[in-house]
Phi, psi and omega in degrees: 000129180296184180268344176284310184315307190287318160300332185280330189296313157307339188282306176350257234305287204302312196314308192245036184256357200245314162264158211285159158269108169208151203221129181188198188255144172299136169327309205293329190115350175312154161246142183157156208286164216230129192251354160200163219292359194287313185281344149325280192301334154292009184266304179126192200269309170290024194265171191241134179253117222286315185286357187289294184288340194289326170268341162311311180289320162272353132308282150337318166260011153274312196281005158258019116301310161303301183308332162303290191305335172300327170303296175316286201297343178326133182245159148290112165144230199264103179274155193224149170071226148285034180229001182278283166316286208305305186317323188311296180312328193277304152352305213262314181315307206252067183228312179300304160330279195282334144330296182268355172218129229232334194247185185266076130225155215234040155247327211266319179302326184300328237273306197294316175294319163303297207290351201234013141238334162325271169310340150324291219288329185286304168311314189303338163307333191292344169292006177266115145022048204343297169299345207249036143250316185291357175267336169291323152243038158277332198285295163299008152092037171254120177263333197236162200192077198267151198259323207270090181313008206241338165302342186261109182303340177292325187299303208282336153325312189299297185309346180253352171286314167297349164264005204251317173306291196306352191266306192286341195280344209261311192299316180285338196288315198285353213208335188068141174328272180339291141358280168303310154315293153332299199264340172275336188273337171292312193270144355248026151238144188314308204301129177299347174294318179307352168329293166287005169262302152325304184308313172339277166340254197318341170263327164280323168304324180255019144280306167311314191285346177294325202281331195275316169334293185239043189260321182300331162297304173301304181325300180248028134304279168001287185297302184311320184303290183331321228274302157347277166308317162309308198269004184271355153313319161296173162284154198296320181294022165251320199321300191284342173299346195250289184312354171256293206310284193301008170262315168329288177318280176350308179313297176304337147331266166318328172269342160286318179280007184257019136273335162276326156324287185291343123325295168296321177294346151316298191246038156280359184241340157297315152338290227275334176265359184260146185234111181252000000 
């Protein structure tokens, strides 16, 4: 096999390690899922990635089935096992909440435990085999199948845009419109001239935290997935020597960062409750 020959199969293999199962409408007006990524993008603004969501939403409904049934079943005394696991989590959060958030409210801890095993579990996909869901559901005649939603910058936009409201929803409830305006126009100079020059400041810092929110989450999946993928690239007797150091490491990868997520979303809405 030439090296040109060998190179078009690796770019095939990452293109289509890469692209999403997505379904919207076609230039013709047709509707139906998209077989590579050029007919992604030709879909336009509504198209849906079908597998972002389908494991974000099934994800999600594993960790509010553990946690329930972990609920339901809770003894008294000395916990053993994953009632045990949870109590840690539930602990470590809500240890985490009252550091950084200062006021009464009885959203932000459920809120910081979603965000922190939701994003966990989702990062954790990336720890699966690169081939061995997309090959599977190749068998059932699905070709492209991406596992790990937090790779897809729409999943983590969406989770930093829903938090950009609720940052805007808090600042007016706490502060009042007026209020609220006052502190983008005050800061971090007094003198009313200085007004459109603040708000300016103060509006682009607070469009950059969603964004920064979820680029930084998308990047760096994103980069673990590449790393992933490059190395399923090799020969297979090389493989596993690379791929377990760097599925290890990974583990501190994925739990920091669903933990700095869910920090920063503290403490912007602790910000948010605060009057400076």
């Amino acid at each position: 096999m030439s090296a040109e020959t060998t190179g078009n199969a690796s770019s095939a293999y990452i293109k289509h390690h890469l692209t999403n199962l997505t379904y919207g409408q076609h230039p013709d007006g047709s509707w139906g899922f998209a077989h590579t990524t050029a007919e992604a993008g030709e879909m336009g603004f509504w198209a849906l990635n079908v597998d972002s969501l389908g494991w974000s939403i099934g994800l999600g409904v594993v960790f509010l089935l553990i946690f329930r049934s972990v609920a339901v079943k809770a003894t008294s005394g000395v916990p053993t096992g994953l009632q045990n696991f949870v109590e840690m989590i539930v602990d470590f959060i809500d240890t985490t909440v009252k550091e950084a958030f200062h006021k009464a409210n009885p959203l932000i801890a459920p809120l910081g435990l979603t965000i922190f095993v939701w994003v966990f579990l989702m990062n954790a996909m990336d720890l699966i085999p690169v081939d061995f869901i997309p090959q599977a559901f190749h068998l059932v005649g699905i070709d492209n199948m991406k596992v790990v939603p937090s790779t897809d910058p729409n999943v983590t936009m969406g989770m930093s845009f829903s938090i950009f409201f609720l940052i805007l929803f808090y600042s007016i409830k706490e502060k009042g419109a007026g209020g609220f305006f006052n502190e983008l126009a005050r800061n971090p100079f007094e003198h009313p001239v200085f007004i459109p020059f603040n708000l300016f400041l103060e509006i682009l810092n607070l469009v950059t935290k969603p964004i920064s929110l979820g680029l930084r989450l998308f990047g760096n999946m994103y980069a673990g997935e590449m790393i992933f993928i490059l190395i399923a690239l090799l020969p297979a007797w090389i493989q596993w020597s690379l791929s377990v150091p760097w599925a290890i490491f990974h583990i501190l990868v994925i739990t920091l960062q669903a933990f700095i997520f869910m920090v920063l979303t503290i403490v912007y809405l602790a910000m948010a409750h605060e009057s400076h």
